[in-house]
N, C-alpha and C positions, 0 to 999 in steps of 0.2 A: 141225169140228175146226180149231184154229188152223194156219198153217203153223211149219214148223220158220222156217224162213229167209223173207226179203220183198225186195220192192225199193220205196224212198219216192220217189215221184213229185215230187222236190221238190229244188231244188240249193239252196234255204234252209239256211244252217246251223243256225239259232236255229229253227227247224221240225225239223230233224235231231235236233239234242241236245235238246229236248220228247218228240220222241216216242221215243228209244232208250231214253230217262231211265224210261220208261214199261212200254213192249214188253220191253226185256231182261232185265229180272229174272224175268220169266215165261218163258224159255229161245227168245223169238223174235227171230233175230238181221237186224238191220235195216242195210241198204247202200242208200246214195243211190245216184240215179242220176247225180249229177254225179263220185263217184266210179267209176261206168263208163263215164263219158266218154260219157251218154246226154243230148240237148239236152233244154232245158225244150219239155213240148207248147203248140201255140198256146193261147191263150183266149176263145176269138172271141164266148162267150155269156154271154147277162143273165142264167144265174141259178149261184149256186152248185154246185148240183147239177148241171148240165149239162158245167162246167167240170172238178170233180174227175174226172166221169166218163171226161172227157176223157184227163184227164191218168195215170190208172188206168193207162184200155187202152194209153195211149202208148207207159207203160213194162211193162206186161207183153209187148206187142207185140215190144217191142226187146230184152227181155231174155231171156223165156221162161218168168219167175218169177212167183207173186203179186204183186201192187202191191198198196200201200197209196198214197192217193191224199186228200188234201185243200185244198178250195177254202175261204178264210177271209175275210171282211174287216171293217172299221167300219163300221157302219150309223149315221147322226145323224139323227136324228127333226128337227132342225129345217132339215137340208139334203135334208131329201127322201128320205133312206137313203141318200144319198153320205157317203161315195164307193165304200162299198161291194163289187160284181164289181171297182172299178176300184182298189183301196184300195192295192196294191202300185206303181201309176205313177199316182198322184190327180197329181201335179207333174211328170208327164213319165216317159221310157225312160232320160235320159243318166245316164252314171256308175255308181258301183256303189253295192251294195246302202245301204252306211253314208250316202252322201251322199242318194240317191232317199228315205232316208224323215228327213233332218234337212229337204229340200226340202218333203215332204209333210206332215211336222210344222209346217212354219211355212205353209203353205197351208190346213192345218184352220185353225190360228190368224187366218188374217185372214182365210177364211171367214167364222167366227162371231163376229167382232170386235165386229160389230152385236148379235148376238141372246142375249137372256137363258136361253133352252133350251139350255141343255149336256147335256142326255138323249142316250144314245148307249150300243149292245153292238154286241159281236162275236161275227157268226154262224161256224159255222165246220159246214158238209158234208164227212163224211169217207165214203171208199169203197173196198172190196176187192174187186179182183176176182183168183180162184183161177187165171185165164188172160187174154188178149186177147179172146174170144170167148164170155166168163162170160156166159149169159143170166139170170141172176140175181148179181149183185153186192149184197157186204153194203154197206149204210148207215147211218151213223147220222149227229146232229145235236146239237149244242151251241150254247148261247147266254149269254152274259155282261154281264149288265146294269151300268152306270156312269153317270158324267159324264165332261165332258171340260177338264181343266183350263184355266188361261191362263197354263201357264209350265211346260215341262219337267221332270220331277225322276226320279231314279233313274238306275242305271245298268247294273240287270240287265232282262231282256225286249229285245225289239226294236221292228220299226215304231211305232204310235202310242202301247207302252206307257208311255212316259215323260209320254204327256198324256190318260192314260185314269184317271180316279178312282175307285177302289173300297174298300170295306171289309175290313179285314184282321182277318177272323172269327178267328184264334188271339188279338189283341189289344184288338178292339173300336175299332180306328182306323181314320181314314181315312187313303188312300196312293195313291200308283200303282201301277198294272201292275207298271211297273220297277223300284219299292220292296220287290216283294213276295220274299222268297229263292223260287227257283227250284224247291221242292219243295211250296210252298205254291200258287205261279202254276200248278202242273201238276193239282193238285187242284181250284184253284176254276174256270177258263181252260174256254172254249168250245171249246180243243181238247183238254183234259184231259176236260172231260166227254160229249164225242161220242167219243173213244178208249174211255174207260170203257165207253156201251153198246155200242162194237162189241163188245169183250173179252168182255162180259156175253153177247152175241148167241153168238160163238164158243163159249163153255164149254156153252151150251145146245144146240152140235147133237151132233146121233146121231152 
C-alpha cells in the first residue's frame, strides 16, 4: 500500500519538482528533506543501488517517515560508464548546484572531444523504505538510452540534460533532455520510468 505522505532523500530541486510532479496527483504528498533542515547522506559507494539505499534509510532515520530515495547518474560507453556513481561532482564539490553541472558539462565535453562514441543513458535506482530499519525495501530501476551532444541546448532539465540527445516520440524529432517540456521528460526519463514500477509494485500489494 502506498504511503499517504514520504520524505525525498534528495535536497535536488529539479529531483523534487520530477518527482512531486509524479507522486501527487495520486494523493502522495512528498517533502524534501532539505525542507527539514535534514543534510544530504554521504555516498561513499560504486554502485547505485548501494548509494540510494543509503540515502533512504538516512532520511527515514532522521525523520521517522517513509523515504523515497534515488541514486541516478550518466553512464558513457566510450568513458567506461563515467562518470556515472560520480555524475553529480564528475568536475569537483565547489559551488552550487547551477555552477557544479555547467562545470561538469563542459568536462563531458572535453572528455569526448576525441571520440566518435557519443552512446550514453541514465541509470537511475530508486528505493522505499516504509522505516529506517525496512528489511525489505521497495526497488525499482530505469534506464534511458541517448547520445551525447557537442554543444548545449535547452533550458528545461538539469545536470547533463542540456547535452543528452534523444528522440521526442510525440514528434519524431531529435532534441535534448532539456528540449523536452517537463511532462514529456517525466514519462520518457529513467526516473520517470523506475518511479512508474515502483507505483506499479505499490498498487500490487495486499
Amino acid at each position: 500500500m502506498a504511503p499517504k505522505s514520504l520524505v525525498l532523500a534528495s535536497g535536488n530541486p529539479g529531483k523534487a519538482r520530477e518527482i512531486r510532479a509524479l507522486l501527487e496527483p495520486l494523493g502522495i504528498h512528498v517533502v524534501s528533506q532539505a525542507e527539514l533542515g535534514i543534510a544530504e547522506a554521504e555516498e561513499p559507494h560504486d554502485t547505485f543501488l548501494e548509494n540510494a539505499l543509503a540515502k533512504a534509510r538516512h532520511a527515514s532515520r532522521a525523520t521517522g517517515m517513509p523515504a523515497l530515495a534515488d541514486d541516478s547518474g550518466l553512464c558513457v560507453a566510450a568513458l567506461g560508464g563515467l562518470p556515472g556513481v560520480h555524475s553529480a561532482h564528475f568536475a569537483g564539490r565547489e559551488g552550487g548546484r547551477e555552477l557544479r553541472d555547467a562545470r561538469n558539462n563542459a568536462k563531458l565535453l572535453a572528455s569526448l572531444a576525441s571520440k566518435s562514441d557519443r552512446r550514453a543513458h541514465y541509470t537511475c535506482v530508486m528505493v522505499l523504505t516504509r522505516r529506517a530499519g525496512d528489511p525489505e525495501p521497495m526497488l525499482a530501476e530505469g534506464r534511458w538510452a541517448g547520445t551525447i551532444g557537442t554543444e548545449p541546448r535547452g533550458e528545461n532539465g538539469f545536470g547533463y540534460d542540456p547535452l543528452f540527445n534523444v528522440t521526442d516520440r510525440l514528434h519524431g524529432t531529435s532534441c535534448t533532455a532539456a528540449e523536452l517540456p517537463p511532462e514529456e521528460k517525466n514519462r520518457l526519463s529513467h526516473r520517470g520510468q523506475a518511479l512508474a514500477r515502483l507505483i506499479e509494485r505499490l498498487g500490487a500489494e495486499p
